[in-house]
C-alpha positions as CSV (number, residue, x, y, z in Angstrom):
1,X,176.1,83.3,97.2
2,X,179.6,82.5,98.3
3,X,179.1,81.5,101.8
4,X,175.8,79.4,102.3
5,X,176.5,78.6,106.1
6,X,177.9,79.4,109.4
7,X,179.2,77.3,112.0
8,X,179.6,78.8,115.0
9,X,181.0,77.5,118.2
10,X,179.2,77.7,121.7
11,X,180.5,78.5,124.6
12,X,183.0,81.4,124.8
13,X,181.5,82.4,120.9
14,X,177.4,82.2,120.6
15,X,177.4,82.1,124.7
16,X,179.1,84.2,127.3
17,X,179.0,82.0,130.9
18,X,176.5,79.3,129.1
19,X,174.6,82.1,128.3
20,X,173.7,82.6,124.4
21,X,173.4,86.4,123.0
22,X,170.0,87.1,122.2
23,X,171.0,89.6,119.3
24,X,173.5,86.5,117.9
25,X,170.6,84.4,117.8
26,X,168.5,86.9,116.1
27,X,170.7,87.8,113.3
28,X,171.1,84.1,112.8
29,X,167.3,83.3,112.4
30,X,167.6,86.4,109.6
31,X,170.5,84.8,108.3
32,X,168.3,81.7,107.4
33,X,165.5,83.8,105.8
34,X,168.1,84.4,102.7
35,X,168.1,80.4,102.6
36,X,171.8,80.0,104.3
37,X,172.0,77.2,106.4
38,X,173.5,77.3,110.5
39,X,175.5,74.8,112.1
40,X,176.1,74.9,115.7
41,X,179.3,73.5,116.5
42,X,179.7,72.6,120.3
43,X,181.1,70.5,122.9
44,X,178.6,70.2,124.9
45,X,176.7,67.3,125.6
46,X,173.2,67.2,124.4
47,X,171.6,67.1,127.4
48,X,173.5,70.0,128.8
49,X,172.6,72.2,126.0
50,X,168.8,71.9,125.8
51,X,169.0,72.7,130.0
52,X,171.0,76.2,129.1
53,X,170.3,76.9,125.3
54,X,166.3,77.6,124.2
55,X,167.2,78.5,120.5
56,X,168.6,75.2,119.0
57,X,165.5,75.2,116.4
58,X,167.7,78.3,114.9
59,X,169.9,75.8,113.6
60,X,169.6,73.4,110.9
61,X,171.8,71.0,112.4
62,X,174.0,70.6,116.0
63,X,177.5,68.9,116.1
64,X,177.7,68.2,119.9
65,X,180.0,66.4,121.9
66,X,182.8,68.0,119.9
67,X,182.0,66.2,116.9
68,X,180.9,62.8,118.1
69,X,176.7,63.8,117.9
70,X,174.6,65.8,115.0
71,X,171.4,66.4,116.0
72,X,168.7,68.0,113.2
73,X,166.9,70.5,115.4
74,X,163.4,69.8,113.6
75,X,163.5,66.4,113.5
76,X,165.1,66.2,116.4
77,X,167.1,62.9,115.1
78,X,170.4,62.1,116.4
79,X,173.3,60.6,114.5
80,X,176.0,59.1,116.8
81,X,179.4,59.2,114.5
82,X,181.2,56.9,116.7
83,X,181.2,53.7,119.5
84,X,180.4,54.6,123.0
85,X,184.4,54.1,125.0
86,X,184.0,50.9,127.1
87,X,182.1,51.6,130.9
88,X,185.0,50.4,132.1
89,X,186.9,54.0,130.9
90,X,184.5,56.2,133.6
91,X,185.1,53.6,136.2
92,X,189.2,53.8,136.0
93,X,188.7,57.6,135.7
94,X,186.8,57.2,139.1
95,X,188.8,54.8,140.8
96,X,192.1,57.5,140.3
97,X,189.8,60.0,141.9
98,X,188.9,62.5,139.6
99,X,186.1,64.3,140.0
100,X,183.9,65.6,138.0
101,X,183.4,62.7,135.0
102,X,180.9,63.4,132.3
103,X,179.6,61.0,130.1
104,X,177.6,61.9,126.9
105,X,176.5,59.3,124.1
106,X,180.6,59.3,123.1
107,X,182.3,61.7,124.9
108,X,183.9,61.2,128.6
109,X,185.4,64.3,130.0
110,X,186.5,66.2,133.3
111,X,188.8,69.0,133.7
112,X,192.1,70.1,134.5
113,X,194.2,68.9,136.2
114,X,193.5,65.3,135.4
115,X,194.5,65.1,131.9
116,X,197.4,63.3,133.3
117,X,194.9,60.7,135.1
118,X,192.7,60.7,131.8
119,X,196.2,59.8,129.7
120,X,196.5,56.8,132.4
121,X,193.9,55.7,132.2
122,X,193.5,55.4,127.9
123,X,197.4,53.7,128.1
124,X,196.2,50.8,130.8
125,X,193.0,50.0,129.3
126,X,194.5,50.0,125.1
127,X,191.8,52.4,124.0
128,X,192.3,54.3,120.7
129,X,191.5,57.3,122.5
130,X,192.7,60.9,122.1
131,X,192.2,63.9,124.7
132,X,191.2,67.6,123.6
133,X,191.5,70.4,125.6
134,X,189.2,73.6,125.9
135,X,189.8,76.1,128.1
136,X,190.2,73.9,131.1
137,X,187.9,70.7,130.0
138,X,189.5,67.7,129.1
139,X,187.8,65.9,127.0
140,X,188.1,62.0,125.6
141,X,186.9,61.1,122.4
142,X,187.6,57.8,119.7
143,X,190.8,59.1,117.8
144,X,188.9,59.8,114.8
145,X,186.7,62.1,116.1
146,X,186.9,66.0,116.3
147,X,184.9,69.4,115.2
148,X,186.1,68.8,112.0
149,X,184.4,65.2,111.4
150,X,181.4,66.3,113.2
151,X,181.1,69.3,110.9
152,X,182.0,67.3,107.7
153,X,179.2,65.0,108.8
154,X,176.8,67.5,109.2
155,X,177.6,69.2,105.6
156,X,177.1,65.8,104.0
157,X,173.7,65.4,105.3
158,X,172.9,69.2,103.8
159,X,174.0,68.4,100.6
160,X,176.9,71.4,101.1
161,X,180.8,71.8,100.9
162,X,183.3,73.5,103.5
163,X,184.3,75.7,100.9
164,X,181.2,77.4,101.5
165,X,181.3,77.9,104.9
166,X,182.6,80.8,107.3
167,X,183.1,79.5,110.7
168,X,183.8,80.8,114.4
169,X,185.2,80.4,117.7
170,X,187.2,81.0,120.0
171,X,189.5,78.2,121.9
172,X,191.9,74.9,121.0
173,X,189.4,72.9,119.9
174,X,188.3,75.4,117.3
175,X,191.1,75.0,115.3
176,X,190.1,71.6,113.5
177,X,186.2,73.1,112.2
178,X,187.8,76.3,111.3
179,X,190.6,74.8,109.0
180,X,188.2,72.6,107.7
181,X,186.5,76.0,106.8
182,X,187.0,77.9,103.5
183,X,187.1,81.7,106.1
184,X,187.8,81.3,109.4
185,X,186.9,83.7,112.0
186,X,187.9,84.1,115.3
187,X,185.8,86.4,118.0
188,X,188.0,89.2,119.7
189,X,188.2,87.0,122.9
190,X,189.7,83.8,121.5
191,X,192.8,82.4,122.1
192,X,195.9,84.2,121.1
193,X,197.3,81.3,119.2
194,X,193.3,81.0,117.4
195,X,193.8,84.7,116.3
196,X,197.0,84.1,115.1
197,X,195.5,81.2,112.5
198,X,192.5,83.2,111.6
199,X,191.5,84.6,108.6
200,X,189.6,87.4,110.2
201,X,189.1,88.8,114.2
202,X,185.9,90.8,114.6
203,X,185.9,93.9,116.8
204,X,183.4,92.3,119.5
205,X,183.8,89.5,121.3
206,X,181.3,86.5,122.2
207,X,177.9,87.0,121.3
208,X,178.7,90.7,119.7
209,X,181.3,89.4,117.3
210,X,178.8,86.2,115.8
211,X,176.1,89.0,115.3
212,X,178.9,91.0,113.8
213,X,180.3,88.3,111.5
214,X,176.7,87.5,110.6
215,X,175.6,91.6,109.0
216,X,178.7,91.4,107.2
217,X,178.0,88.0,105.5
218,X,174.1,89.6,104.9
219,X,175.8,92.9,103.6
220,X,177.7,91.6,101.2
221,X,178.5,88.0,101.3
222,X,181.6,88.6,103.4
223,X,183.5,89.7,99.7
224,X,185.0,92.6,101.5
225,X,186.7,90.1,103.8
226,X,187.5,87.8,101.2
227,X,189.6,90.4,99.4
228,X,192.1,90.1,101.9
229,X,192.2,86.3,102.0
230,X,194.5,83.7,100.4
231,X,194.1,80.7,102.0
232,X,192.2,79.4,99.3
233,X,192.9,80.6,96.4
234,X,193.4,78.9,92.8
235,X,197.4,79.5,92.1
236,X,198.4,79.8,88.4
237,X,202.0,81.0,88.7
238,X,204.8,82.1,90.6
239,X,208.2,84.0,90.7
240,X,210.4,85.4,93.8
241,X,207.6,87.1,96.2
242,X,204.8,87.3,93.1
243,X,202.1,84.8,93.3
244,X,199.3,85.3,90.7
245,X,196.3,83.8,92.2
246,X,192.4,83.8,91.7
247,X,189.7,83.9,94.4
248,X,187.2,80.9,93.3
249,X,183.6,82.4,93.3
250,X,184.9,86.0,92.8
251,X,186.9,85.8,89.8
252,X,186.0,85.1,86.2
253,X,188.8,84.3,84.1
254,X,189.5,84.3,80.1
255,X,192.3,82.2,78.7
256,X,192.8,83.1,75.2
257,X,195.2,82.1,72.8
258,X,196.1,81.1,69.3
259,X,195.9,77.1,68.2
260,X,199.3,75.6,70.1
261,X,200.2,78.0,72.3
262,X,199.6,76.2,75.9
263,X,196.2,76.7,76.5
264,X,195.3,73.2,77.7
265,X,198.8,73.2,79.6
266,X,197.9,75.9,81.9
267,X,193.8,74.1,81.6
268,X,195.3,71.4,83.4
269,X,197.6,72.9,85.4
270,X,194.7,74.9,86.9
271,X,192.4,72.1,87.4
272,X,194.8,70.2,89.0
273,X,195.2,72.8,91.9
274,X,191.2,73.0,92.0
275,X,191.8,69.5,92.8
276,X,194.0,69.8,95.3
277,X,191.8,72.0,97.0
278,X,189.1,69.8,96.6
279,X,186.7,72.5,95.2
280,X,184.1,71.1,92.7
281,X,184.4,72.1,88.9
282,X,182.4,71.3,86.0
283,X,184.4,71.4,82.7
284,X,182.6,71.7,79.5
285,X,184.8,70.0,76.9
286,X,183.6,70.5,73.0
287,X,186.7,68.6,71.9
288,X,187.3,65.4,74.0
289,X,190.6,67.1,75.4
290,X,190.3,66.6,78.7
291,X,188.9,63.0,79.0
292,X,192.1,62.1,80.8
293,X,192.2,64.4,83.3
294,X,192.7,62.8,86.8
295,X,190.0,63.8,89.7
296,X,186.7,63.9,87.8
297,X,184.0,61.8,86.0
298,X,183.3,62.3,82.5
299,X,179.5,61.9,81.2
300,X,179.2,61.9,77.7
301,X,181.4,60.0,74.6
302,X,181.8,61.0,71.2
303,X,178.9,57.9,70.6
304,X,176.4,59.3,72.6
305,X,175.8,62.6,74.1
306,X,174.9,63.4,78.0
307,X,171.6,65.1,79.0
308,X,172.4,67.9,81.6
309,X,170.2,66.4,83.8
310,X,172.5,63.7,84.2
311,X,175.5,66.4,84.7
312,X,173.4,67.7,87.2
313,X,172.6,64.3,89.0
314,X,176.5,63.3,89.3
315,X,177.4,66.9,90.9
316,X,175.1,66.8,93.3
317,X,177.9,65.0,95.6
318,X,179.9,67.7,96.5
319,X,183.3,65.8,96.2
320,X,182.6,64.9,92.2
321,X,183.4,67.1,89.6
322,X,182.4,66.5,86.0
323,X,184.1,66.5,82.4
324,X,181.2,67.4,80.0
325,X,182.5,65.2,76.6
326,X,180.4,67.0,73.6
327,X,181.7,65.1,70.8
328,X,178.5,62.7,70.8
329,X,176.8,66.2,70.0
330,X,176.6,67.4,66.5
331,X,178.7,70.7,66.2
332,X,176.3,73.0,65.2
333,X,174.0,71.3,68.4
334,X,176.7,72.3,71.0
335,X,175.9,76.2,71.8
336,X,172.5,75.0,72.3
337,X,173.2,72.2,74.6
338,X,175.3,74.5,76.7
339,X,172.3,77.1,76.5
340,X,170.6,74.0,78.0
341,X,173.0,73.4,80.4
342,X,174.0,77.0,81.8
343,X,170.6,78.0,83.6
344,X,170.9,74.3,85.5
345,X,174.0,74.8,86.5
346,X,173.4,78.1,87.5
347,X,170.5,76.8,90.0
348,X,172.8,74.3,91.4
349,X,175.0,77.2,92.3
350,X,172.1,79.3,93.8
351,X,171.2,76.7,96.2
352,X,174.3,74.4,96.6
353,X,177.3,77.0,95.8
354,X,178.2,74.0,93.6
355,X,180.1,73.8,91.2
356,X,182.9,76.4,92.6
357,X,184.5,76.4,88.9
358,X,182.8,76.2,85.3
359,X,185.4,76.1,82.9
360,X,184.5,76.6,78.9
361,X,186.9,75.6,76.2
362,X,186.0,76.4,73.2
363,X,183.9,79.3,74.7
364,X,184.2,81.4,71.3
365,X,181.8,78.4,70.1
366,X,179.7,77.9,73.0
367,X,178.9,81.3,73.9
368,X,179.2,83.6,70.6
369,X,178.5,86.7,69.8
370,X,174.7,85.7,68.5
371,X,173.9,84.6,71.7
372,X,172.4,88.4,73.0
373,X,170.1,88.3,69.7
374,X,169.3,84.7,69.2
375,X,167.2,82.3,71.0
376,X,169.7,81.7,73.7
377,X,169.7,83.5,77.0
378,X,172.5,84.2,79.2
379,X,172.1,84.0,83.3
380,X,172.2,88.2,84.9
381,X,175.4,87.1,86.2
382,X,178.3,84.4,86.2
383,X,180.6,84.1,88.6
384,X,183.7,81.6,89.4
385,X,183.8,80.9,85.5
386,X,186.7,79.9,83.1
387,X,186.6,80.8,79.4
388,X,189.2,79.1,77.0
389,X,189.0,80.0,73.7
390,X,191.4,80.8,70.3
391,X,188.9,83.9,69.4
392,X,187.7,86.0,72.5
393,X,186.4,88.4,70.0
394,X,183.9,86.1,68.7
395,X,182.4,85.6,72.2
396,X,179.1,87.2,73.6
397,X,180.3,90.8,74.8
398,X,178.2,90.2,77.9
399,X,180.2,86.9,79.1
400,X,183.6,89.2,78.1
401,X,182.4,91.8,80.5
402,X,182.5,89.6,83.3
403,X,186.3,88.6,83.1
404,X,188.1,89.7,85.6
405,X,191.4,88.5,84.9
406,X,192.8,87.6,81.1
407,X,195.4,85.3,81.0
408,X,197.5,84.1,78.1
409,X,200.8,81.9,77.2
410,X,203.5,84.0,75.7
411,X,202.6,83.2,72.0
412,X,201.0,86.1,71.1
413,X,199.7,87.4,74.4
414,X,199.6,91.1,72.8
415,X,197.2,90.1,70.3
416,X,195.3,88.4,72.9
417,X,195.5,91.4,75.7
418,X,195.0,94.1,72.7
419,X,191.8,92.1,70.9
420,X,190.4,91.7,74.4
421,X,190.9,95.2,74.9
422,X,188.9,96.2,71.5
423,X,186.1,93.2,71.6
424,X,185.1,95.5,75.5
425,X,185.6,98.6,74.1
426,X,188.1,99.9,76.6
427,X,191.8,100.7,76.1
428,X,194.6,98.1,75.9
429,X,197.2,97.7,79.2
430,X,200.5,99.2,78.7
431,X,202.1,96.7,76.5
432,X,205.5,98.1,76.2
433,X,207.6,96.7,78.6
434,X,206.4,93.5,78.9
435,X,208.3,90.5,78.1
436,X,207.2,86.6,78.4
437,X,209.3,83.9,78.1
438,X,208.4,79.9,77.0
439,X,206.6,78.7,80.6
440,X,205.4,81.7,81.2
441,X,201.7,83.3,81.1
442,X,201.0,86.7,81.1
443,X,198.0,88.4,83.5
444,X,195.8,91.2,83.1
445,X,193.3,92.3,86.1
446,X,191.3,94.4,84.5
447,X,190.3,96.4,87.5
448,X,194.0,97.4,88.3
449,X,195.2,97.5,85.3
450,X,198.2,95.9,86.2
451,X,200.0,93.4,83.8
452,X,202.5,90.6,85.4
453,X,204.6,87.5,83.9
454,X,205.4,84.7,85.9
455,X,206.5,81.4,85.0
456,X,203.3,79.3,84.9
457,X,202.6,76.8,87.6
458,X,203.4,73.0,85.2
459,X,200.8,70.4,85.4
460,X,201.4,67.6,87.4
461,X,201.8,65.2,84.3
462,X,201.7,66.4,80.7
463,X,198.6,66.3,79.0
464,X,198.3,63.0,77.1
465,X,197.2,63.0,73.5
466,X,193.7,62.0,73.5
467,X,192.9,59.1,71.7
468,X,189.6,58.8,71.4
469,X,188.7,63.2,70.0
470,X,191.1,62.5,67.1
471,X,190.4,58.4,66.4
472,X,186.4,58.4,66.5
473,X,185.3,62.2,67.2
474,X,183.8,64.9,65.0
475,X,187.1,67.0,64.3
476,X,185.6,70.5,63.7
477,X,188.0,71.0,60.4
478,X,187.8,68.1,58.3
479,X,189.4,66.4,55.6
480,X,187.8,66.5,52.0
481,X,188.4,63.7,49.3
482,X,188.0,65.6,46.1
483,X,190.3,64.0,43.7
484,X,191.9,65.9,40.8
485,X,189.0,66.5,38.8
486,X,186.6,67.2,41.9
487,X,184.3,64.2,41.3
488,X,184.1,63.3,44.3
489,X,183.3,64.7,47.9
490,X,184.2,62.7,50.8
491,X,183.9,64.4,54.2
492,X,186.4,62.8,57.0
493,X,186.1,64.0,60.2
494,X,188.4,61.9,62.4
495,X,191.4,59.5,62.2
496,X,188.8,56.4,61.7
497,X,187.3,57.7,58.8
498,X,190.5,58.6,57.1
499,X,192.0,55.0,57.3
500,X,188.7,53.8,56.3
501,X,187.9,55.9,53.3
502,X,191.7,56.4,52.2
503,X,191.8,52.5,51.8
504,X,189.0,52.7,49.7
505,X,189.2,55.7,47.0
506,X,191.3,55.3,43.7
507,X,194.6,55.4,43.2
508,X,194.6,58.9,41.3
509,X,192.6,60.3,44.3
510,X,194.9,59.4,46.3
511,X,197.9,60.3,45.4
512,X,196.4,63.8,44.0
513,X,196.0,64.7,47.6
514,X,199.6,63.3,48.9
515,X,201.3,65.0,45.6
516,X,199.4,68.1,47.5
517,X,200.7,67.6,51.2
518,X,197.0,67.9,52.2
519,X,197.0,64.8,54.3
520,X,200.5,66.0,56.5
521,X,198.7,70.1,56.4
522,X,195.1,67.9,57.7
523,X,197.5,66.5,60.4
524,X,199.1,69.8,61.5
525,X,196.4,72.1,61.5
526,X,192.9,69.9,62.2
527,X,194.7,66.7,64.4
528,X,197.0,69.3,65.5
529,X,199.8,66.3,66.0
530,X,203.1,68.0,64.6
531,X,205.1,64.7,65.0
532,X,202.7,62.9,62.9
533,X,202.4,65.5,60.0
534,X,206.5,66.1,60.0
535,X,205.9,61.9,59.2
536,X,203.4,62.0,56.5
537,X,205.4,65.1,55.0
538,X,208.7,62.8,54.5
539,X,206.1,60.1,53.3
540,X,204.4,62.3,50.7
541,X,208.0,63.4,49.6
542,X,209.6,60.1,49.3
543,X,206.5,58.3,47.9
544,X,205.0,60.8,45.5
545,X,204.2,57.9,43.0
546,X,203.8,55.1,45.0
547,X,200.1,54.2,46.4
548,X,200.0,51.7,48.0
549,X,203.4,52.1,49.9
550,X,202.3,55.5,51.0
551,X,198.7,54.5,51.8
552,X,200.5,51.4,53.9
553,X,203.0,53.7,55.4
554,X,200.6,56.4,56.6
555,X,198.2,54.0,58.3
556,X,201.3,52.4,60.4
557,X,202.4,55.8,61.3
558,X,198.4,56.5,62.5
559,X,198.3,53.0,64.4
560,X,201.8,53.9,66.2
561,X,200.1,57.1,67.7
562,X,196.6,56.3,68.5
563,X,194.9,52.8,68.8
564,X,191.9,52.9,66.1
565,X,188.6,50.6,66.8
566,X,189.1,47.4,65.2
């Protein structure tokens, strides 16, 4: 499910004159039969609710006093989020005469016009103090506190995220709950300048338009009004008017593309604006390429692998996301740990909508073709998925099926688009017009049909080579000592080993392979560092008979580029 909870305003939403709509409430109560969670979002004191409102047990929790109080209904606990204002607030607001003054746990209010006497009354006393308006009330409250802090309190003790939430209301101190929320939703008697901001109006208002809002989130998750949303959406690229964007928990993309062509560039560039959007993503990283990547943990190191359950654990708080490091896995164990991993994953989902994003490099490896045939299983559906790979063809047909959109650099995108095209069985995009430029990336939606270029959105900082995948990990293609007479058979699989063993094997050994250019082609194509093979190339030239100097040469030009274990 995309949406696992509704907040809803009170009064002039849920309630009509203090009065709450019977058929609101009961679609509610069905609501939380699928296991969706309701927030009541009000502000309202306590105590005047429970007079005028029998149905609070049909919410899980109640932020009252616009977002100073949560109450759990079936505990009935109360959580006060901030300091009562000093007594001697009420008493100055008296003294003035206004009249009425509430007083809840936090909150002292009245009504217009004395929001100039309320403003008084905060300057002469020093209070950090701020005033909300509602449709006439006036209401003071600590600085820090509004719907939005009340609702973000509440989600934290549920274990959820605001980008699963569809909110509504109706007045000015809406607006900070339904920002806060991934779909906003306004009834059809709201506030002009509320309907303006909102990502959708229903056709009733008050009660009506929360039992409205609340069929079309049972129908069909509220998809049909997501398809006309942007507000949250994952941007890729962008050129003149054309923004090429994904919906997170709608969308399953493939990024495919031969060895080199920008494939972690537009990785990064991605994640970073998942980031930014502080959506939750779980990145699954057979290589070590993303250890550096700024706003998430990363479980595993190529000395020791990560149980999922410990995956699992970390992304249980909603605002951590994981890097999955596999290189502590043996290579031919990785598709089975992610077969381990997926169902997990796909619970968390179920029940948290958590992670938003799984991204899958190397997916070609993780999730082959075998995988309908073999032991391992995959889930009926995934949804809000990421698949980077070199060879979409060698992928589960099952997982391709599910892509929505195929993206790839300009390097060969009609290979890519074309080889999609065939591994699915369906024709290829038109292909003849297209043109893609360096910084570009090239989009199919396979629904439309539709093909667009546009220059790809950069990542904040350029990916860093990573250090620790090439120095001390298992490098999938790996080096071979053989020497000339094929004596010998010794397997490197990282930069560590290659010092090592190279400053151990004979002479003749060695200098068969640098004769060769094996150790610059190992460079290029395995540690995929150009910079460093175009180095050992003008070593293996200039020092075809000279061993030691070229075994001393190459070692400095590997300890310039990555720091090796002592």
């Amino acid at each position: 499910m995309r949406y696992l909870a509704l907040a809803t305003d009170y009064d002039g939403t849920l309630a009509r004159n203090g009065v709450a709509a019977s058929e609101a409430v009961d679609a509610i109560r069905r609501m939380r039969e699928t296991g969706r969670k309701a927030i009541l979002v009000t502000g309202r004191r306590l105590e005047d609710l429970r007079e005028t409102f029998d149905a609070i047990d049909a919410f899980d929790r109640v932020v009252a006093e616009n977002g100073a109080i949560v109450l759990d209904p079936s505990t009935r606990a109360t959580r006060r989020l901030a300091d009562r204002p000093p007594s001697e607030l009420a008493s100055r607001l008296h003294e003035a005469g206004v009249d009425p003054v509430y007083e809840g746990e936090v909150i002292v209010a009245t009504r217009e016009p004395y929001e100039r006497e309320a403003l008084e009354a905060i300057k002469d006393l020093g209070l950090e103090l701020h005033v909300i308006f509602n449709k006439g009330a006036v209401m003071i409250l600590p600085a820090s506190i509004n719907k939005a802090t009340g609702l973000d309190a509440a989600l934290d003790e549920l274990r959820l995220s605001a980008h699963n939430v569809v909110g509504i209301g109706d007045a000015e101190n809406d607006h900070a709950f339904l920002d806060a929320c991934d779909l906003a939703v306004a009834v059809d008697n709201a506030l002009p300048a509320l309907k303006e901001r909102a990502d959708h109006v229903t056709s009733s208002g008050w009660g009506a338009g929360v039992a409205e809002l609340v069929e079309r989130l049972l129908d069909d998750d509220l998809a049909s009004i997501d398809a006309t949303t942007y507000r949250h959406d994952v941007s890729i690229g962008s050129t003149g008017g054309v923004v090429l964007r994904v919906k997170p928990y709608r969308e399953n993309v493939l990024l495919a593309g031969p060895s080199g062509s920008g494939k972690s560039t537009l990785t990064t560039a991605f994640l970073e604006h998942v980031v930014e959007q502080a959506y939750q993503f779980c990145l699954v990283d057979p290589e070590g390429d993303y250890d550096e990547l700024d706003g998430a943990v990363v479980l595993g190191t190529p000395r020791g692998a990560v149980e999922p359950g410990a995956v699992l654990k970390a992304l249980t708080d909603p605002s951590t996301s994981v890097v999955v490091n596999l290189l502590g896995v043996p290579l031919e164990e990785r598709p089975t740990f992610f077969a381990r991993l997926l169902p997990e994953l796909q619970t968390l989902r179920a029940e948290t909508g958590r992670p938003h994003w799984l991204v899958v490099d190397e997916a070609h490896h993780l999730l082959p073709q075998e995988i309908a045939t073999g032991p391992l299983t995959l889930p009926r559906t995934v949804f809000g998925c990421m698949f980077v790979t070199i060879h979409p063809e060698r992928m589960a047909r099952d997982v391709l099926a599910s892509v929505d959109v195929v993206l790839s650099a300009p390097k060969g995108f009609r290979d890519v688009l074309e080889g999609f095209a065939g591994a699915v069985g369906e024709d290829p995009p038109d292909l003849a017009d297209v043109d893609a430029s360096e910084g570009d990336v090239v989009a199919w939606r396979r629904r439309t049909r539709d093909v667009v270029v546009v220059p790809a959105d950069p990542p904040r900082d350029r990916q860093r080579r990573h250090v620790r995948k090439y120095a001390e990990g298992d490098v999938p293609e790996r080096f071979v000592f053989t020497g000339p007479e094929r004596r010998l058979r010794l397997e490197v699989q990282n930069l560590t080993l290659f010092v090592q063993i190279a400053g151990g094997v004979d002479d003749e050994t060695w200098l068969f392979h640098l004769r060769r250019g094996d150790y610059s082609a190992w460079f290029r194509d395995a540690i995929k560092d150009r910079q460093l093979a175009d180095e050992a190339e003008t070593i293996e030239r200039e020092l075809a008979a000279d061993a030691r100097a070229s075994r001393d040469r190459i070692r400095r030009a590997i300890d310039a580029r990555y720091t090796l274990p002592a």
